[in-house]
N, C-alpha and C positions, 0 to 999 in steps of 0.2 A: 316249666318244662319246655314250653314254647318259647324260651330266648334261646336255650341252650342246642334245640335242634334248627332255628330259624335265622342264623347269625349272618346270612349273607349281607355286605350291605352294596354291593353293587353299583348304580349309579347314585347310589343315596348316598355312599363314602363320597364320590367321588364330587358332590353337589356341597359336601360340608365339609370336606378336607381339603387344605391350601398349601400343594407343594412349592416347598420353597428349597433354595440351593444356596447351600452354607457358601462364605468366602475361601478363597485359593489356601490351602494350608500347605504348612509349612514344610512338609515331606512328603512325599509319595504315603499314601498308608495303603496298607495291602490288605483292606478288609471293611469294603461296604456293609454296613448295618440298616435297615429300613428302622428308622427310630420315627416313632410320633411322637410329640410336644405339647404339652398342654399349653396354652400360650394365653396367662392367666395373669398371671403378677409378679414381684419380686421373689415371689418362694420360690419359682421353679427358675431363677436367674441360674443356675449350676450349668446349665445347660448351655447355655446360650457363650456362659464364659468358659467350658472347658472348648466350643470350637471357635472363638476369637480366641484364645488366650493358648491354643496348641496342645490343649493334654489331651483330645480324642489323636491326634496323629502323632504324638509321641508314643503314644499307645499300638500305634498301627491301625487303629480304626477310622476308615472313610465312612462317616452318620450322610445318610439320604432320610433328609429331614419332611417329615410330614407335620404343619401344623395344626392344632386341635382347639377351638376356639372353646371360651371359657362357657360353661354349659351342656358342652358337648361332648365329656368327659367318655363318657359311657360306651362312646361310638371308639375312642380308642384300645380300651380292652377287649371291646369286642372286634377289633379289627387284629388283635394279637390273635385274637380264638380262632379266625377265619385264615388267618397266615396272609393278611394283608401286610402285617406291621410284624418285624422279629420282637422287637421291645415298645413297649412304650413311657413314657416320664411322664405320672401325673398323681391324681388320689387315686390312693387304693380302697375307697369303701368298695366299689364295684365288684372288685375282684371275692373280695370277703363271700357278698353277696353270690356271684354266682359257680362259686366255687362250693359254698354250703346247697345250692341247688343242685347240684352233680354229685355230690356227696349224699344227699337224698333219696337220691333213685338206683344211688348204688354206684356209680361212676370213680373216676379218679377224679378231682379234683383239676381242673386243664391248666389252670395260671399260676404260679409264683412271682414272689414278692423276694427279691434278692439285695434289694436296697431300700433303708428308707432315711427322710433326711426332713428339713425345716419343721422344726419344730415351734407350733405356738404361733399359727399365724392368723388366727382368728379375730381378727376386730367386726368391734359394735359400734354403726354410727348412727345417729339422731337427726334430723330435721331440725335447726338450731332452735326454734319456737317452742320447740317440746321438753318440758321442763322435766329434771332426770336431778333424783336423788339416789332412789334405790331400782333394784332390776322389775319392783312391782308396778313403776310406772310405764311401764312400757306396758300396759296391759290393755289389750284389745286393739294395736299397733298394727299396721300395713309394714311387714318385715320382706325386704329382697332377699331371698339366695339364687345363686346361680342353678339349682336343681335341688330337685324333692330330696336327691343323696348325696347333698353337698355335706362335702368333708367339713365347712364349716358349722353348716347345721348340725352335724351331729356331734362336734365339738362344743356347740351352743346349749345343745339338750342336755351334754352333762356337767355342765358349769349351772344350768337352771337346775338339775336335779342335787346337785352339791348345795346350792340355796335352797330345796324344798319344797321346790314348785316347778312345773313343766308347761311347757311351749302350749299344750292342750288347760291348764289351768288359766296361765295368763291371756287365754283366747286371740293369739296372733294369729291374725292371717299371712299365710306365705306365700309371697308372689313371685313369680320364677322372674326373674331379670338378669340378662346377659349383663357378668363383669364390667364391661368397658362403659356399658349403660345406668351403671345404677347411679353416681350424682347427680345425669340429668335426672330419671327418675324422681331419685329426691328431691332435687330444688324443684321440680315442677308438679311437686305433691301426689303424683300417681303411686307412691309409698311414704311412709313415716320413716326408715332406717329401712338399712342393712347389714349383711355379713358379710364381711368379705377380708381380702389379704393387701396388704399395702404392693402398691399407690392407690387404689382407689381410695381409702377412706381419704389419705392426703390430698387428691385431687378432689375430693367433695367436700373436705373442710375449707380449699383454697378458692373456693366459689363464692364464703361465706356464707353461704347457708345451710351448713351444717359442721356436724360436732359430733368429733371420737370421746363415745361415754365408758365404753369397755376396752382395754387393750388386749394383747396375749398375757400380758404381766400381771393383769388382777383375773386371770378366769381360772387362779388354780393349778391342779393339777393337769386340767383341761386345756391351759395355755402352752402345756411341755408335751403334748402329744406330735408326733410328726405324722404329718399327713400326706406326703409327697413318696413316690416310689416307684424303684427300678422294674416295669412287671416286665413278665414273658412267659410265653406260652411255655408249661411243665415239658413236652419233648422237646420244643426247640433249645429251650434249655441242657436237656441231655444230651443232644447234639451236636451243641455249639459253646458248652463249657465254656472252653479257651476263649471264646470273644467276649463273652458273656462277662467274662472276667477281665478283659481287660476294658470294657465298657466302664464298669462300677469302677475299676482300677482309674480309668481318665477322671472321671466328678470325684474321688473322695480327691484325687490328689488337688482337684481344681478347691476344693474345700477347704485344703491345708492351705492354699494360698490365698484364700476368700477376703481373711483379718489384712493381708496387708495389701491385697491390689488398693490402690490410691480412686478414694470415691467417684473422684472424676471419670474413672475409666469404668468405673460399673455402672455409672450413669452415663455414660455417653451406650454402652454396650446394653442396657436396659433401653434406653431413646431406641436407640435401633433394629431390639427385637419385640417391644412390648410398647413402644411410642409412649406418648404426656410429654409431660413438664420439663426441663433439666431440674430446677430447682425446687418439682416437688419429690420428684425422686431422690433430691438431695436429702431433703427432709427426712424421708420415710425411709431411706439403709438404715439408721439406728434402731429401729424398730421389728426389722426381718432378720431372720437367722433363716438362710435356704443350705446351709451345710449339711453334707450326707452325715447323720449319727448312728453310732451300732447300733448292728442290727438289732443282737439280743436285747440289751437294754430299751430300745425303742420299739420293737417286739411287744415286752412288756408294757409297758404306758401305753401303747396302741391299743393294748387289751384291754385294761383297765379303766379306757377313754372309750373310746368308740365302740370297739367292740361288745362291752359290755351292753350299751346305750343299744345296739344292732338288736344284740339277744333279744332285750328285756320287748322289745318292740314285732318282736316274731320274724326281723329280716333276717337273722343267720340262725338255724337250731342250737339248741342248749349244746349239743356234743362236738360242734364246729372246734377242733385245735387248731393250733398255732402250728403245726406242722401238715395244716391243710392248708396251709395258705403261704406261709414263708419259707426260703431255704437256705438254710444255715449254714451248709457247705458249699454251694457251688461258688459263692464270693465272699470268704472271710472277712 
């Protein structure tokens, strides 16, 4: 109850959020949006390339970009609650979360979920020393995530629960490390692996000393879950319908041209918003799917993935729906 009445964040936004200012585009657009960023990894690339690439100003939308460093997820949904931020692009386990606390005590439900996209971005990486046949060798491991409610971890718990065993069985300890930090991390043994979304794992296998043991391709069902999402605050959304739509309308279209922009250009436009390698980024595009997928569809596996994994664990109540949390109308 005390997140949902305490959400200011004041100078504490302003101490962890780093406005930055998108390049000159290509039209006039007649419609400033305060967008925040999760500014994570190749998953949430959609972004980055619908304002290089023109389809926020085709659209008519001027994005005044806030970005949201990887860890600090949390601070952006609650920056939609507070009306710092109209939208923001990032995971939505959050929203789940404090949406079934509002629903709780009687409330409406404040956030929606109107898009969701990247599917299956969860890699598993190892400390190359550490011998890896099956998922029981990893037991009693120093595991990084980015947060206690990282979308990957909870992607992780139900690929462990799909094998029969859980994160609490295999006796992992979970250490919170910031994305952009986890290969030093690892090569300097303060953890055994991590979770995380490409390029990191690529940038910490190119160290050589370490090693992608799990992809999104072998964890199942739990690899096709999408974990990335267009949220905003439930009024501002009845409010601003019409942006709101053509918000989602700029990323799917940037989606549909995802397959053929020319790698170089999403590695050069990746270098620029998310820094590394050129040539590990090169590596790691065949590995990321950050394209928006329906809703409905993704809706589903989102349930069946995470959400399930949230219940079973006492974060969202057994009654929490899918119409508490996502909305199906306001961007088809």
């Amino acid at each position: 109850m005390r997140i949902l009445k305490n959400l200011a964040v004041g100078a504490g936004l302003a101490a962890t959020l780093m406005l930055t200012v998108g390049p000159a585009l290509a039209q006039d657009p007649t419609t400033p949006v305060r967008m925040g960023w999760l500014r994570s990894s190749l998953s949430l690339i959609m972004h980055p390339i619908a304002v290089e690439e023109g389809f926020y100003a085709r659209n008519g939308i001027a994005p005044q970009v806030t970005e949201i460093r990887s860890g600090d997820g949390g601070i952006g949904t609650q920056s939609v609650m507070t009306g710092d931020l109209d939208i923001y692009i990032g995971v939505v386990s959050d929203v789940a979360k404090l949406n079934s606390q509002a629903k709780d005590i009687g409330q409406t439900p404040p956030l929606v979920v109107v898009a969701l996209g990247s599917p299956g971005a969860t890699n598993l990486v190892l400390r190359e020393g550490i011998p890896y046949q099956s998922i029981g060798d990893i037991k009693g491991l120093r595991i990084g995530v980015s947060s206690l409610g990282s979308a990957h971890l909870v992607t992780f718990r139900h690929y462990l629960a799909e094998q029969g065993t859980t994160v609490e069985q295999l006796q992992l300890q979970l250490v919170r490390v910031g994305g952009s930090d986890m290969p030093a991390a690892l090569v300097s043994n303060q953890i055994d692996g991590f979770l995380h979304s490409q390029p990191t794992p690529a940038i910490a296998v190119a160290t050589g000393g370490a090693k992608l043991v799990l992809a999104p391709s072998q964890m199942g069902t739990a690899g096709t879950s999408p974990n990335v999402g267009i949220i905003a605050s439930r009024r501002w959304a009845a409010e601003n319908g019409d942006t709101l739509r053509k918000v989602v309308a700029a990323l799917k279209q940037a989606s549909a041209a995802y397959a053929d922009i020319p790698t170089a250009r999403v590695v050069e436009i990746a270098v620029k918003y998310l820094g590394g390698d050129p040539e590990t980024l090169t590596a790691s595009r065949p590995f990321v799917d950050p394209r928006i997928v329906d809703l409905r569809a993704g809706a589903d596996t989102y349930w069946s993935v995470e959400m399930s994994a949230m219940k079973e664990r006492g974060e969202v109540a057994k009654n929490f729906e899918q119409s508490d949390m996502f909305d199906f109308d306001i961007a088809p």
